[in-house]
mmCIF file of the N, C-alpha and C atoms, coordinates in Angstrom:
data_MODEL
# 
_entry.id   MODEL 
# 
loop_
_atom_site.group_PDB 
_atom_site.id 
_atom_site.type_symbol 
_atom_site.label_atom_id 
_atom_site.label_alt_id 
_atom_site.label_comp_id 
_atom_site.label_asym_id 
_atom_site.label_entity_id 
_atom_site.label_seq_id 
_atom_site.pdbx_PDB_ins_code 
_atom_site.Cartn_x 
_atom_site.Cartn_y 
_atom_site.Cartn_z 
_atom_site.occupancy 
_atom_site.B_iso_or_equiv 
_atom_site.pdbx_formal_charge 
_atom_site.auth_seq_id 
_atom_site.auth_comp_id 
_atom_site.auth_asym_id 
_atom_site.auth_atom_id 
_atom_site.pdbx_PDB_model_num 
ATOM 1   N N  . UNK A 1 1  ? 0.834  -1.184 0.000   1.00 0.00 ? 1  UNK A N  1 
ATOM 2   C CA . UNK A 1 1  ? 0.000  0.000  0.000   1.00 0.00 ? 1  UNK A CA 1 
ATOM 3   C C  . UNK A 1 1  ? 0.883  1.253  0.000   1.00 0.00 ? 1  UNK A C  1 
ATOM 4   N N  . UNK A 1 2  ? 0.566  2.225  -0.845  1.00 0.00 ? 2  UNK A N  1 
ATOM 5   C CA . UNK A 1 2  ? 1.216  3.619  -0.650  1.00 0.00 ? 2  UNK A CA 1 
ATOM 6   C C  . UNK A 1 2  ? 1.682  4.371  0.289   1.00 0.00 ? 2  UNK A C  1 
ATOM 7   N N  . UNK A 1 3  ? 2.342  5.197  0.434   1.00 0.00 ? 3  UNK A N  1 
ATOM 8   C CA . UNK A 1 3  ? 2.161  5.733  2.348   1.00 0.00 ? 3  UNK A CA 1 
ATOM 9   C C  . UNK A 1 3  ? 1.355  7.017  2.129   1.00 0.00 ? 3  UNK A C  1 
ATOM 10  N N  . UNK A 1 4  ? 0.576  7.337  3.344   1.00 0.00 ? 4  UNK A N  1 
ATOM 11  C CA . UNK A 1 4  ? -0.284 9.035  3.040   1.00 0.00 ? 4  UNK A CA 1 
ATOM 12  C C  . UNK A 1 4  ? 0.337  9.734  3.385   1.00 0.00 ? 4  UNK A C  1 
ATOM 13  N N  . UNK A 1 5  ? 1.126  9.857  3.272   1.00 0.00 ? 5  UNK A N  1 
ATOM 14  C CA . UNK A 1 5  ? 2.410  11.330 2.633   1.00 0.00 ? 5  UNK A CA 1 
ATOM 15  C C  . UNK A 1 5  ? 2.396  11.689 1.361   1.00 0.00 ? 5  UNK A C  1 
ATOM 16  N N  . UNK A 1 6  ? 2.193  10.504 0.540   1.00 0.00 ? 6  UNK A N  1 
ATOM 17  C CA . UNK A 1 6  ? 2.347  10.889 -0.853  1.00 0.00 ? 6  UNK A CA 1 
ATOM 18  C C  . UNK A 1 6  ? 3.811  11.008 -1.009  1.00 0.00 ? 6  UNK A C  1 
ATOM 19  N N  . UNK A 1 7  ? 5.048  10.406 -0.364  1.00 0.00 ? 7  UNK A N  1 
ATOM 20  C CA . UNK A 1 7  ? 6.367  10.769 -0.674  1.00 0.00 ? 7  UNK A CA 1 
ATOM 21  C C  . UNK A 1 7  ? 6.735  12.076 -0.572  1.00 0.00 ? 7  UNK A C  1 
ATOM 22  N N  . UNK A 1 8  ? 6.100  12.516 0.271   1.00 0.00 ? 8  UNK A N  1 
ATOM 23  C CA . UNK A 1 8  ? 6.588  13.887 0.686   1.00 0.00 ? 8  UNK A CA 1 
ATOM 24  C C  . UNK A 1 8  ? 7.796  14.052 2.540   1.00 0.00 ? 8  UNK A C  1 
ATOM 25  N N  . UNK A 1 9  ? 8.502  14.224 2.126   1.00 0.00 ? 9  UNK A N  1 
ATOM 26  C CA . UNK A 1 9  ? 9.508  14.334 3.730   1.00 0.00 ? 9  UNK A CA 1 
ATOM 27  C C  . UNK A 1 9  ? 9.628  15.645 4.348   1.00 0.00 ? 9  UNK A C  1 
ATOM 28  N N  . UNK A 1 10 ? 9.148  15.912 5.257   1.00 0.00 ? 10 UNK A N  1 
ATOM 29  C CA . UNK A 1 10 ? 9.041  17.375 5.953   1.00 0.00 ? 10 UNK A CA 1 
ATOM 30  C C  . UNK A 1 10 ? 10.645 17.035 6.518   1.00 0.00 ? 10 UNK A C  1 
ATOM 31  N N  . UNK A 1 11 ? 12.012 17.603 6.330   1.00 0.00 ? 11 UNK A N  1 
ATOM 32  C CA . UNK A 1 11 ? 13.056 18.284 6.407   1.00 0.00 ? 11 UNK A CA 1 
ATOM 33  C C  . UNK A 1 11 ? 12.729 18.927 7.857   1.00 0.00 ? 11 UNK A C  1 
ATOM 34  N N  . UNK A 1 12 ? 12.582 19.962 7.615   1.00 0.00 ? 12 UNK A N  1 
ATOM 35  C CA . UNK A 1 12 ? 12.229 20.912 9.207   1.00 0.00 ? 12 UNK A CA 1 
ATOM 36  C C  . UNK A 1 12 ? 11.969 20.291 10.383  1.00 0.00 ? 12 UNK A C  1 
ATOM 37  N N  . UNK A 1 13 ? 11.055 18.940 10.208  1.00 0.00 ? 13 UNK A N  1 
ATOM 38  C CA . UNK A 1 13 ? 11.194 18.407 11.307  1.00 0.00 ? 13 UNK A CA 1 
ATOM 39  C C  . UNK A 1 13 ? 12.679 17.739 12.050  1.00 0.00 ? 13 UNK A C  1 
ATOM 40  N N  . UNK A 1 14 ? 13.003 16.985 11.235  1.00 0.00 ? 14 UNK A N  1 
ATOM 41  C CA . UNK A 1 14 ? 14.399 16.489 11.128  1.00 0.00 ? 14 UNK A CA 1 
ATOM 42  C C  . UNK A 1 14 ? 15.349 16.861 11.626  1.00 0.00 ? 14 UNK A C  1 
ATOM 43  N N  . UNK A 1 15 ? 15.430 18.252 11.288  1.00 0.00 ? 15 UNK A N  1 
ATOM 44  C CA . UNK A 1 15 ? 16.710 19.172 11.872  1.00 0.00 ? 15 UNK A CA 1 
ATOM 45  C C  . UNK A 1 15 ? 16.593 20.477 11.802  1.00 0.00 ? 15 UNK A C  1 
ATOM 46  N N  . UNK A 1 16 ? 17.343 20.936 13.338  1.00 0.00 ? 16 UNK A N  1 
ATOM 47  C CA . UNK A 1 16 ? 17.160 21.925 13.154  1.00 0.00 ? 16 UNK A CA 1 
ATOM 48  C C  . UNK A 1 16 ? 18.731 22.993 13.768  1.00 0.00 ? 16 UNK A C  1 
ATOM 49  N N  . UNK A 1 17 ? 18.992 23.877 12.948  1.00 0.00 ? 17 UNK A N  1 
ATOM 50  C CA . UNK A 1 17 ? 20.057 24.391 13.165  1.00 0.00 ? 17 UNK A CA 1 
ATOM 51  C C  . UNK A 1 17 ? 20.317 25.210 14.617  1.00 0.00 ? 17 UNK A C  1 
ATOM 52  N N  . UNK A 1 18 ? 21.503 25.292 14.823  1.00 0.00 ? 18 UNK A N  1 
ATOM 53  C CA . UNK A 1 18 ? 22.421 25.961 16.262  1.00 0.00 ? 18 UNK A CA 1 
ATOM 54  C C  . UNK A 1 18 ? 22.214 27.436 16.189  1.00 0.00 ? 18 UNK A C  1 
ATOM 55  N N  . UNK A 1 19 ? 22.208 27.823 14.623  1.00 0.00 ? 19 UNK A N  1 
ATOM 56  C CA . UNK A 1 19 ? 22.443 28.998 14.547  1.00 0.00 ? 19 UNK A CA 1 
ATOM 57  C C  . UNK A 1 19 ? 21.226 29.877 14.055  1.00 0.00 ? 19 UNK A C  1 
ATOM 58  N N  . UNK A 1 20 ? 20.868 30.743 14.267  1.00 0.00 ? 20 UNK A N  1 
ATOM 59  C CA . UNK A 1 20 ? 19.546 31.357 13.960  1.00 0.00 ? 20 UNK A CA 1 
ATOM 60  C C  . UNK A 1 20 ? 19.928 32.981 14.024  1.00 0.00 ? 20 UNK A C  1 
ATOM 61  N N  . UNK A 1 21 ? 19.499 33.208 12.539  1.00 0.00 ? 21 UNK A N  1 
ATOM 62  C CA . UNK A 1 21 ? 19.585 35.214 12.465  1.00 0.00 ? 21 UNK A CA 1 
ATOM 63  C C  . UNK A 1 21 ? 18.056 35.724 13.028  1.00 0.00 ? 21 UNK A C  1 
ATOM 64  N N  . UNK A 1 22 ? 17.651 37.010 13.147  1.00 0.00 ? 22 UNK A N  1 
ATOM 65  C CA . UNK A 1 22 ? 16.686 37.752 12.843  1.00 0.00 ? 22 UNK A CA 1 
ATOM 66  C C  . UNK A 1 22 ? 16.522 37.643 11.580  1.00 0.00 ? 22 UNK A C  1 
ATOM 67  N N  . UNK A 1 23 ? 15.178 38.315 10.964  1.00 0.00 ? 23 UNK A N  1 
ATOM 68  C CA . UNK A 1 23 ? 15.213 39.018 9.727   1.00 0.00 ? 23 UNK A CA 1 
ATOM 69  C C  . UNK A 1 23 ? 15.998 40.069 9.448   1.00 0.00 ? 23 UNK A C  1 
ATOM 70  N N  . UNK A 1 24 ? 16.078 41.031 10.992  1.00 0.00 ? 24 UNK A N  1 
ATOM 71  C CA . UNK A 1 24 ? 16.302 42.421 10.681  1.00 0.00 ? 24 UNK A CA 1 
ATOM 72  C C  . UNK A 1 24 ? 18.344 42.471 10.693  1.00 0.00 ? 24 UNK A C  1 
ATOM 73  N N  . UNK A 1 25 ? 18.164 41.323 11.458  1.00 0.00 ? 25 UNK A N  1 
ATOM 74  C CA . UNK A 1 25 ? 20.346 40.865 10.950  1.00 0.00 ? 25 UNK A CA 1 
ATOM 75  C C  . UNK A 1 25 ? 20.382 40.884 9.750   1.00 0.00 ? 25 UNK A C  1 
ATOM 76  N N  . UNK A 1 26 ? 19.914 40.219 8.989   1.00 0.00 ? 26 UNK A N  1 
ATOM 77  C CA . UNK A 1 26 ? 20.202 39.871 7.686   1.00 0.00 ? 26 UNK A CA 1 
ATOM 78  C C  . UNK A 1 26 ? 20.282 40.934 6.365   1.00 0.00 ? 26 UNK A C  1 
ATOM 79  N N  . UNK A 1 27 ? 19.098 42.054 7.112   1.00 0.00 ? 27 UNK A N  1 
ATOM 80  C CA . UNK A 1 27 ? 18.674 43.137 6.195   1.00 0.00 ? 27 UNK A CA 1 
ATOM 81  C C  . UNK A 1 27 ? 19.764 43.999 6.586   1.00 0.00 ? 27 UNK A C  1 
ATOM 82  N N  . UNK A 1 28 ? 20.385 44.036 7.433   1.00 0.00 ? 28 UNK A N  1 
ATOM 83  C CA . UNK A 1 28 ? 21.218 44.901 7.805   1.00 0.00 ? 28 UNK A CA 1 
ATOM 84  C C  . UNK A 1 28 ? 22.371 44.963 7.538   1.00 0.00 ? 28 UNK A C  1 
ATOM 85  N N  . UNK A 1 29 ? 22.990 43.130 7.857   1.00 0.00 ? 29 UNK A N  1 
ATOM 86  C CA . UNK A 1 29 ? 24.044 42.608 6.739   1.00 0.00 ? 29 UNK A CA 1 
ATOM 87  C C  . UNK A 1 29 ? 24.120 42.912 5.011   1.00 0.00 ? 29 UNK A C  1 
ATOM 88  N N  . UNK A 1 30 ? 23.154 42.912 4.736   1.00 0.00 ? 30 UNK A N  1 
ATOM 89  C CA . UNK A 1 30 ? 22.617 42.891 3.519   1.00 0.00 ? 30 UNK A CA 1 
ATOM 90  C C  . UNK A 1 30 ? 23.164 44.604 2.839   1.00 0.00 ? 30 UNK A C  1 
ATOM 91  N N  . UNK A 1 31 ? 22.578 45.519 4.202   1.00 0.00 ? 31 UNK A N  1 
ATOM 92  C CA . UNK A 1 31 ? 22.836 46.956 3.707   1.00 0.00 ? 31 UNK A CA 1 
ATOM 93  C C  . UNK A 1 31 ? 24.518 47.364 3.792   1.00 0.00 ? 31 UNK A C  1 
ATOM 94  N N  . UNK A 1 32 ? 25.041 46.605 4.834   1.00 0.00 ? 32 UNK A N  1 
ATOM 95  C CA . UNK A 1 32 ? 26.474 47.258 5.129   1.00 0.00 ? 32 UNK A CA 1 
ATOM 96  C C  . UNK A 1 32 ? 27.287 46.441 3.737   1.00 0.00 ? 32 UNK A C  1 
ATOM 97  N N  . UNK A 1 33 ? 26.959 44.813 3.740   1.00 0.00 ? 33 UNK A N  1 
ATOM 98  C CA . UNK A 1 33 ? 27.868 44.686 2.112   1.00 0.00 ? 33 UNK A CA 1 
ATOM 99  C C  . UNK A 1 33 ? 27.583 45.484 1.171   1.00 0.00 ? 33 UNK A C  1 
ATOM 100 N N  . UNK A 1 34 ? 26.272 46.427 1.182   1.00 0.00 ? 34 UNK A N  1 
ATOM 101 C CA . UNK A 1 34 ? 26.476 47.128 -0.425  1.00 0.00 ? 34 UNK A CA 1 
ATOM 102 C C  . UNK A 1 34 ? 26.957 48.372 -0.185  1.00 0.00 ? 34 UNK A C  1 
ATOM 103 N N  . UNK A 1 35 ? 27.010 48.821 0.762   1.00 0.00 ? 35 UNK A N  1 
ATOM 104 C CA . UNK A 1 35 ? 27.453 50.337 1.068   1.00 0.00 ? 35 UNK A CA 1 
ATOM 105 C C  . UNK A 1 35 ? 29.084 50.012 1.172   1.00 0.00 ? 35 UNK A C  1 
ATOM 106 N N  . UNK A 1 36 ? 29.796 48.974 1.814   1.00 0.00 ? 36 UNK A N  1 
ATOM 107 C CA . UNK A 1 36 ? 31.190 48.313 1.193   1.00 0.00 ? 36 UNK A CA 1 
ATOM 108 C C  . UNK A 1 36 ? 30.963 48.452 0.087   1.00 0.00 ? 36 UNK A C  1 
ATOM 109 N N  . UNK A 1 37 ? 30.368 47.716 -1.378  1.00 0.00 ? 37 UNK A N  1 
ATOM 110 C CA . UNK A 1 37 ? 30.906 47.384 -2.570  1.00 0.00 ? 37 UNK A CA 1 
ATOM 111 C C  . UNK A 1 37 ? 30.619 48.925 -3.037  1.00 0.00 ? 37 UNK A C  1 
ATOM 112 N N  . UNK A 1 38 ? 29.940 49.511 -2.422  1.00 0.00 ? 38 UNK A N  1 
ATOM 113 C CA . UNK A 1 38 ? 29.782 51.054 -3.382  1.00 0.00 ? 38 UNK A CA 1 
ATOM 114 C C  . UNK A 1 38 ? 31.250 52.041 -3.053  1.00 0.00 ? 38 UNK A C  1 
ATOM 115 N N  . UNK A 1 39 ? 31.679 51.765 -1.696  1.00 0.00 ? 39 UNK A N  1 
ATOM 116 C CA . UNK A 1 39 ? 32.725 52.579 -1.135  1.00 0.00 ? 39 UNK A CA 1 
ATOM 117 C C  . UNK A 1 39 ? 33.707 52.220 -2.505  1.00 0.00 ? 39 UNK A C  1 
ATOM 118 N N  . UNK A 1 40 ? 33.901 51.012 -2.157  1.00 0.00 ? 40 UNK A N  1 
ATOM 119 C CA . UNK A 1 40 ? 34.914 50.083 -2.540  1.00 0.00 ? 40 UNK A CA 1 
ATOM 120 C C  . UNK A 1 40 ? 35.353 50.280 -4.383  1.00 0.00 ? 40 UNK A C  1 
ATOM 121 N N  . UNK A 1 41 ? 34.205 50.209 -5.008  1.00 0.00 ? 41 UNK A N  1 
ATOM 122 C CA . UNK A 1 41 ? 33.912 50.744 -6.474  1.00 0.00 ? 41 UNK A CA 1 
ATOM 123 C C  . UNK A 1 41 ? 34.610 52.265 -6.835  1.00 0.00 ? 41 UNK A C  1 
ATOM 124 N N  . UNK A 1 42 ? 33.823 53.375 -5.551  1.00 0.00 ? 42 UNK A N  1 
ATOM 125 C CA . UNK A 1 42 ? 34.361 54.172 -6.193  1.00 0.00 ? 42 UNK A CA 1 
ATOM 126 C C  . UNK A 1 42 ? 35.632 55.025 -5.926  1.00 0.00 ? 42 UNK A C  1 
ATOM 127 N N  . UNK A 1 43 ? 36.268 54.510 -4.164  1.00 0.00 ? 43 UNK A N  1 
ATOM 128 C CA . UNK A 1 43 ? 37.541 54.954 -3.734  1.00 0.00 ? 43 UNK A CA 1 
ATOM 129 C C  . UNK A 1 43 ? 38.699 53.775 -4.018  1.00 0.00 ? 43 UNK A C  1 
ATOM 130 N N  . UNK A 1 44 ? 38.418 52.542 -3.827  1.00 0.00 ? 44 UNK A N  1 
ATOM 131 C CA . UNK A 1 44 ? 38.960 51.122 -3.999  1.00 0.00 ? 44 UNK A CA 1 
ATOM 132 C C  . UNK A 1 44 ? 40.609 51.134 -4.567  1.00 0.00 ? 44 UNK A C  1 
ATOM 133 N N  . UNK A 1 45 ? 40.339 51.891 -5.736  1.00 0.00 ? 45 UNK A N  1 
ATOM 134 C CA . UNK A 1 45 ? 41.255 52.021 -6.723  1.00 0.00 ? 45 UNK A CA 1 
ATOM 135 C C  . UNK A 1 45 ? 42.387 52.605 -5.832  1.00 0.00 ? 45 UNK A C  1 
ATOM 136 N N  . UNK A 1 46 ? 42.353 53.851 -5.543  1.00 0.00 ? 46 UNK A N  1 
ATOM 137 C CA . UNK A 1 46 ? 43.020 54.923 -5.029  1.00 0.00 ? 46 UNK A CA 1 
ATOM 138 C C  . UNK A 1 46 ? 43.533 54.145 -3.236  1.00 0.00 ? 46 UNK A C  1 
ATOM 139 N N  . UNK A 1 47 ? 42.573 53.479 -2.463  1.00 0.00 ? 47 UNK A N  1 
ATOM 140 C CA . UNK A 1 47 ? 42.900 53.044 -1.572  1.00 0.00 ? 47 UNK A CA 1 
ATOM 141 C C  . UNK A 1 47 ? 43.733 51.674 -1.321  1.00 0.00 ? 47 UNK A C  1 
ATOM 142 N N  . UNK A 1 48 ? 43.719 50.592 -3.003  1.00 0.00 ? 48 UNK A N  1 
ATOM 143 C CA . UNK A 1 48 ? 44.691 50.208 -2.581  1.00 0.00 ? 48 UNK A CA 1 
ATOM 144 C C  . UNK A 1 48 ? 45.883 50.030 -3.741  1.00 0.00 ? 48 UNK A C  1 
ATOM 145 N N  . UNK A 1 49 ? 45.654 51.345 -4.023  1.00 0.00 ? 49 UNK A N  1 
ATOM 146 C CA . UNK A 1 49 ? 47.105 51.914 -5.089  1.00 0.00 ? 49 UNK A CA 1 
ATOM 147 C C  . UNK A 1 49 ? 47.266 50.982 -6.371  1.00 0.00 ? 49 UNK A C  1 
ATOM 148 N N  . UNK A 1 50 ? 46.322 50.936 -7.268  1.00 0.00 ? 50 UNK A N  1 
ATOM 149 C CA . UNK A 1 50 ? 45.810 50.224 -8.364  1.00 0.00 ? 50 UNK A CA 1 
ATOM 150 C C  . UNK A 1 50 ? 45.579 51.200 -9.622  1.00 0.00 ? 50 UNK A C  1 
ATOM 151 N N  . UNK A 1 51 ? 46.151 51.620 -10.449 1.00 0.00 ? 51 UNK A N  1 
ATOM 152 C CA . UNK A 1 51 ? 45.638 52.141 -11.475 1.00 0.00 ? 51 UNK A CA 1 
ATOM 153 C C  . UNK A 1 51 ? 45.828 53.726 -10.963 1.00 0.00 ? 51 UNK A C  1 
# 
């Protein structure tokens, strides 16, 4: 007979990680790498004596 799952495995139950962000970590992480890659783009050159 089939199983009533339908072959479906819920994961989440299974395991669950040590480590856990906020949302609002992530958004924040999120803002400081691009305000780096913008610094970085437009002083970068000059700061690490390239061109």
């Amino acid at each position: 007979m089939p199983s009533g799952m339908g072959g479906l495995v819920r994961y989440f139950d299974e395991y669950k990680s040590k480590i856990k962000f906020k949302p609002g970590h992530i958004i924040i992480l999120c803002a400081v790498v691009i305000v780096m890659m913008l610094f970085l783009y437009a002083y970068g050159n000059r700061i690490l004596g390239i061109g």
